[in-house]
Each structure stands twice: as C-alpha cells, then as structure tokens.
C-alpha positions in Angstrom: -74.6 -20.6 18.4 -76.7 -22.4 20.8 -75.4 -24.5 23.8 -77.1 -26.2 26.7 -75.8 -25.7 30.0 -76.7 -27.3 33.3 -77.0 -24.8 36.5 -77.7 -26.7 39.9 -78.9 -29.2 38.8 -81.0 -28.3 35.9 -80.4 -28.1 32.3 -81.6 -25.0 30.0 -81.2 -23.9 26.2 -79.2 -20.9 25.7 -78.3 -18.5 23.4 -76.2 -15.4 23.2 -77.9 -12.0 25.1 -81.0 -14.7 26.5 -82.3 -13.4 29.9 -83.9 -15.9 32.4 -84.3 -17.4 35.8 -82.5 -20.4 37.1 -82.3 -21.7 40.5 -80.3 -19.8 43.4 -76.7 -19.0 42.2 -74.4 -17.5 44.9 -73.3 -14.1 43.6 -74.1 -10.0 43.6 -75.7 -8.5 40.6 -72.9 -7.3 38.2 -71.0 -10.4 38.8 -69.9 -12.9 35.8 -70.1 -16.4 36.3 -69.4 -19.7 34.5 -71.6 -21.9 33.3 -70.7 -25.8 32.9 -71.6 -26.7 29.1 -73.0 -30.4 28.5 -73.7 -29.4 24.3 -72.8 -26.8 22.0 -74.3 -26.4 18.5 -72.1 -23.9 16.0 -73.5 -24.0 12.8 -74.5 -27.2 12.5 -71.2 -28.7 14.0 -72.4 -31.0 17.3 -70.4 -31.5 20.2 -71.0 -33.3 23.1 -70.0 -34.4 26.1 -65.9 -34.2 26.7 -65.4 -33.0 23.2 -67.1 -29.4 24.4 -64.5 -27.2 23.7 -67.2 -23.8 24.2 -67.2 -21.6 27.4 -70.9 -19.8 28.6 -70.1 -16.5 30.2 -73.2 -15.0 31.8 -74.1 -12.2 34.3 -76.1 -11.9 37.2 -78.2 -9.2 37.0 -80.9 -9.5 40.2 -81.3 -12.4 43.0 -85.5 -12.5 42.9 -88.3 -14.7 44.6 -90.9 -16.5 42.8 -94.5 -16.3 43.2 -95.9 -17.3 46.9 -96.6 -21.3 46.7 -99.1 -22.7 49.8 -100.0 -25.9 51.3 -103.0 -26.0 53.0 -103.9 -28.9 54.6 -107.0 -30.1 56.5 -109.2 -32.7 58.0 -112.7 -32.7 57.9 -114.9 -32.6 61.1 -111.8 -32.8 63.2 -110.7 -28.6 63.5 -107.2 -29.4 62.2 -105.8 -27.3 59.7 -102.4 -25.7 58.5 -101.2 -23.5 56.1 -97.8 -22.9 55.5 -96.0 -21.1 52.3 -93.0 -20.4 50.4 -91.3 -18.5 48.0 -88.6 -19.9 45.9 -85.5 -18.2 45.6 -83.8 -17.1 42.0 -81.4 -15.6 40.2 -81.9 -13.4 36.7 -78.7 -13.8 34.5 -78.3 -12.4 31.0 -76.1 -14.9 28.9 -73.2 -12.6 27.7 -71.1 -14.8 25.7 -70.8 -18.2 23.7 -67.5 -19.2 22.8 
C-alpha cells in the first residue's frame, strides 16, 4: 500500500517501514504521530481527497540538523562583507503503519 501524506506543508510518498526526513515535527524520539493523508493507493484501488478512508501511523525516531547552508555576501572595492549561516532543523520518522 502506498499513500501520500502532507507534513507541514510538504507532500511525500510513503510506504510501510520507509525512513526519512521531513521538516521539524514537535515531538520526543519514541513518540507516534499522525500523519494527514491526501491519497492512498491499495492495490490498485484510488482514493482521493475526502474519500481517504487510510490512517499513516509513523514514529519519530531522532530530531537532526541538516548540512550547514551559508550566505556570503560582498561588494567589491568597498570592504563590505558578511557571512551568516544556518542549519535546518528535522525530524527522522520511520512510517510504522498504513491502514
């Protein structure tokens, strides 16, 4: 079974026991959360929309950062520069269940 679920904001593919990153979700690692389902595919039955009748369990396992991002800025000739940079905050969940 395959469903597509959207978490803040962002759509993503899943599948049961799938691993990956999505934005920031509040939570410890352990905890189970609820994902909103927009599609669900079971064996080649469709449904979309209101007609989703399938529940997405998943589990957090770890709240990570992403790789360091920088902006550097500068103006020629002048001395002005700046550099600032930022990590992006995620969260690892393992989808547990498709129902």
């Amino acid at each position: 079974m395959i469903a597509v679920v959207k978490v803040a904001g962002q759509q993503y593919k899943v599948e049961k026991d799938q691993t990956l990153y999505v934005p920031r979700v509040e939570g410890n690692a352990g905890d189970k959360i609820d994902l909103e389902v927009l599609l669900a595919d079971a064996g080649g039955s469709l449904s979309v929309g209101s007609a989703v009748s399938a529940k997405v369990q998943a589990e957090i396992l770890d709240q990570v950062k992403g790789d360091t991002v920088i902006a550097y800025k500068q103006k020629r000739r002048k001395g002005f520069h700046k550099k600032k940079g930022h990590r992006t905050a995620y969260t690892k969940i393992k989808v547990t269940n498709i129902a």
